[in-house]
C-alpha positions as CSV (number, residue, x, y, z in Angstrom):
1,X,19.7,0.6,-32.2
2,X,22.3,0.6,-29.6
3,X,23.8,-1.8,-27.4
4,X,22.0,0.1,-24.3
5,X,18.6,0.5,-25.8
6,X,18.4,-3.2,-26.2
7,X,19.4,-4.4,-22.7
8,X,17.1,-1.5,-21.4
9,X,13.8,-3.6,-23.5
10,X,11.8,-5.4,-21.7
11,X,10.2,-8.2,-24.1
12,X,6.1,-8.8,-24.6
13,X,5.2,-11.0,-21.7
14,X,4.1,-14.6,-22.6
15,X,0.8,-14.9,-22.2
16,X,0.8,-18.1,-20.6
17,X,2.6,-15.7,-17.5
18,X,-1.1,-13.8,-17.4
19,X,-2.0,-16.2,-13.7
20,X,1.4,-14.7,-12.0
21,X,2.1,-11.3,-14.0
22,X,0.5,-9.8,-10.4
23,X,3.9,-10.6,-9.0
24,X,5.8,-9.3,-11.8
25,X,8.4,-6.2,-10.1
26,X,11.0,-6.2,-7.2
27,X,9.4,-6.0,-3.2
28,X,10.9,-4.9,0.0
29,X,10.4,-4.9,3.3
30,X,10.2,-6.4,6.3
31,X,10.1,-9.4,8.4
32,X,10.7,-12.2,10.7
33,X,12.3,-15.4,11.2
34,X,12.0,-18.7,14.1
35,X,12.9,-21.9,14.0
36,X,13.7,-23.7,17.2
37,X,17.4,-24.8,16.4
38,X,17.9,-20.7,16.1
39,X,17.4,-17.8,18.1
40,X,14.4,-15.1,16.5
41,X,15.4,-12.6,14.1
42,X,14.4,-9.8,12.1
43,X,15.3,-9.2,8.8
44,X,14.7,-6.9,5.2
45,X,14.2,-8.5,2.2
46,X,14.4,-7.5,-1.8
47,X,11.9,-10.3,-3.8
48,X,12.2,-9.7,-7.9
49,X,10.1,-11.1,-10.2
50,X,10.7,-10.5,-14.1
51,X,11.1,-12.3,-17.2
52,X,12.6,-12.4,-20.9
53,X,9.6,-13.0,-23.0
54,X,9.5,-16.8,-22.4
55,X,6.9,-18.8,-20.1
56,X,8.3,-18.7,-17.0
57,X,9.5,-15.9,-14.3
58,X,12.7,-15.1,-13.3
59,X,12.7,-15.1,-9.1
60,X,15.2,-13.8,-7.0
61,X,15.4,-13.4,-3.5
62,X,18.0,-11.9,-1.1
63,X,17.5,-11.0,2.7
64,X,19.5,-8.7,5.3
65,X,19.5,-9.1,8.8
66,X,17.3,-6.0,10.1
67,X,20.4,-4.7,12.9
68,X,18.9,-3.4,16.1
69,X,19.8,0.4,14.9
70,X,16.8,-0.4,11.8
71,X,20.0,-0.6,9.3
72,X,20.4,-3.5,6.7
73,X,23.4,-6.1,8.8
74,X,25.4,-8.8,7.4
75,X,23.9,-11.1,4.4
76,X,21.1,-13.7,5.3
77,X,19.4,-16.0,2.8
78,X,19.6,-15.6,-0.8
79,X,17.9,-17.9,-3.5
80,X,17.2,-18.0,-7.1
81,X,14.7,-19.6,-9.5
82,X,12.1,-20.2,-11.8
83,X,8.5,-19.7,-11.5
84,X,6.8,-22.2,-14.6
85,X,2.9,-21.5,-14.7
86,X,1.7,-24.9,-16.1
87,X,-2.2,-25.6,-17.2
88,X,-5.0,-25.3,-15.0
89,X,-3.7,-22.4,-12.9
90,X,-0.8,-24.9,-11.4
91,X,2.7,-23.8,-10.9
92,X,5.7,-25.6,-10.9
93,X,9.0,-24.0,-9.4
94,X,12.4,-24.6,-9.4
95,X,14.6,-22.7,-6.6
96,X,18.5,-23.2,-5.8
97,X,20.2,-22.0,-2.8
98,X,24.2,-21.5,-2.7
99,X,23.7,-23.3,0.6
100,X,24.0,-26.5,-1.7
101,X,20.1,-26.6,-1.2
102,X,17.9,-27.6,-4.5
103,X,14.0,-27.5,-4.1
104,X,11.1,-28.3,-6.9
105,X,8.0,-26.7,-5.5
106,X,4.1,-27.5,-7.0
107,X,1.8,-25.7,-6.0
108,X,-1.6,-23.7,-7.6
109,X,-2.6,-20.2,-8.1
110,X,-5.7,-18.5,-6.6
111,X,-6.5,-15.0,-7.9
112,X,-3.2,-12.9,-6.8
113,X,-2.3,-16.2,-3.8
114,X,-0.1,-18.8,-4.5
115,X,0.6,-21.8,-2.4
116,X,3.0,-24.2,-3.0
117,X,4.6,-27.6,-1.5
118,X,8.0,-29.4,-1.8
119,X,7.6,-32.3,-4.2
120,X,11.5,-32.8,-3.8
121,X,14.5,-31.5,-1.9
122,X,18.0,-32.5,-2.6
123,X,21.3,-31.5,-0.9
124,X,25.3,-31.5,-1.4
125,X,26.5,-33.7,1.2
126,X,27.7,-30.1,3.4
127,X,24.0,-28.7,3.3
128,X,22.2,-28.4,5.9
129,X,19.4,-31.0,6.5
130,X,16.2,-29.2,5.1
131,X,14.1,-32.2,4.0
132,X,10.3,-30.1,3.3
133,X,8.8,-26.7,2.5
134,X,5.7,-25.3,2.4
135,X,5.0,-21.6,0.9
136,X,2.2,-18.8,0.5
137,X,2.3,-15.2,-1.4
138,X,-0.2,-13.7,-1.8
139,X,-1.2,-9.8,-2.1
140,X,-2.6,-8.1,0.5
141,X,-3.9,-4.4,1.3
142,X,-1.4,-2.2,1.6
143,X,-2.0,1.5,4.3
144,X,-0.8,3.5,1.0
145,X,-4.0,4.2,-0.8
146,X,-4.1,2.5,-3.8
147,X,-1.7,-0.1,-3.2
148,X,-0.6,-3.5,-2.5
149,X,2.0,-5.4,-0.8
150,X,3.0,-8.7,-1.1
151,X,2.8,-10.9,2.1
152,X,4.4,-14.8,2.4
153,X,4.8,-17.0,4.8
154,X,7.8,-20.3,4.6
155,X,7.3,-23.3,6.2
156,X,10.5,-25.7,7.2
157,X,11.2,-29.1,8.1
158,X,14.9,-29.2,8.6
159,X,17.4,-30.2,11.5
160,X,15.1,-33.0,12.5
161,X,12.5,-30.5,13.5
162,X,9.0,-31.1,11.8
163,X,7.0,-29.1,9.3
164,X,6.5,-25.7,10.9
165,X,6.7,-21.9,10.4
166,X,10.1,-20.2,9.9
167,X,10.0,-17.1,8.0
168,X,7.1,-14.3,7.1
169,X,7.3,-10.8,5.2
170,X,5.5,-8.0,4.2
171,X,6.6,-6.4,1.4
172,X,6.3,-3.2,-0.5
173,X,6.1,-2.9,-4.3
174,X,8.9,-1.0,-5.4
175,X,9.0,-1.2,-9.4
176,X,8.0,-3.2,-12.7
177,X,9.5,-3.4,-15.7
């Protein structure tokens, strides 16, 4: 066996992944963003979701902002993390932002939604003041027969603004491993 036919093997899912495995695959699209310390924008997004055989997903996230031509602009938001499914179709997860933003999320899975709370937020001392999240993916039908897309919605207190929306997608499957 080579070098390249390992790396190219994608390991047995653990079973105890079987509540998320519907997110399992890298999504794009669209979508938008508010938040009333910022001017509205639109933006594209990539979402990936694998794993390496153990009980947790790998989650990474990494948005564009959508230029008024319908091109991919200048780097937005990116964030990376773990997604641990825990007993009782709960979900812990662990995301870090190279904004010096770190967020532990708990939250529960319904079917192919999951919805999910901060239980803690902490910041380096030159982040920004994001003090609460909310979130919510879920599938949803898709207008290519057959399909699916995966919709979310982020909630934000930060800045001294309270709880409220801030970003939503819609994104299209684009491949699983």
């Amino acid at each position: 066996m080579t070098h390249e036919q390992v790396d190219n093997e994608l390991p047995q899912e653990h079973p105890d992944l079987a509540p998320l495995s519907f997110l399992l695959g890298r999504w794009e699209g669209f979508g938008k963003g508010d938040y009333p310390t910022i001017e509205s924008f639109d933006f594209i997004q990539e979402l990936t979701f694998t794993h390496n055989g153990k009980p947790f997903l790998i989650y990474t996230s990494k948005s564009w902002l959508l230029d008024k031509d319908g091109t991919k602009g200048r780097p937005l938001g990116t964030e990376t993390g773990y997604w641990r499914p825990q007993a009782d179709n709960h979900v812990e997860v662990v995301l870090a932002h190279p904004t010096g933003i770190v967020e532990i999320y708990l939250g529960e899975v319904s079917g192919t939604r999951v919805e999910m709370a901060t239980d803690a937020v902490a910041r380096t001392a030159s982040a920004k003041a994001v003090t609460a999240g909310k979130r919510l993916y879920g599938l949803v039908d898709s207008q290519r027969e057959g399909e699916k897309d995966l919709a979310y919605a982020y909630d934000m207190a930060a800045m001294g603004q309270p709880l409220q929306p801030h970003l939503w997608a819609r994104l299209e499957w684009a491949w699983t491993e």
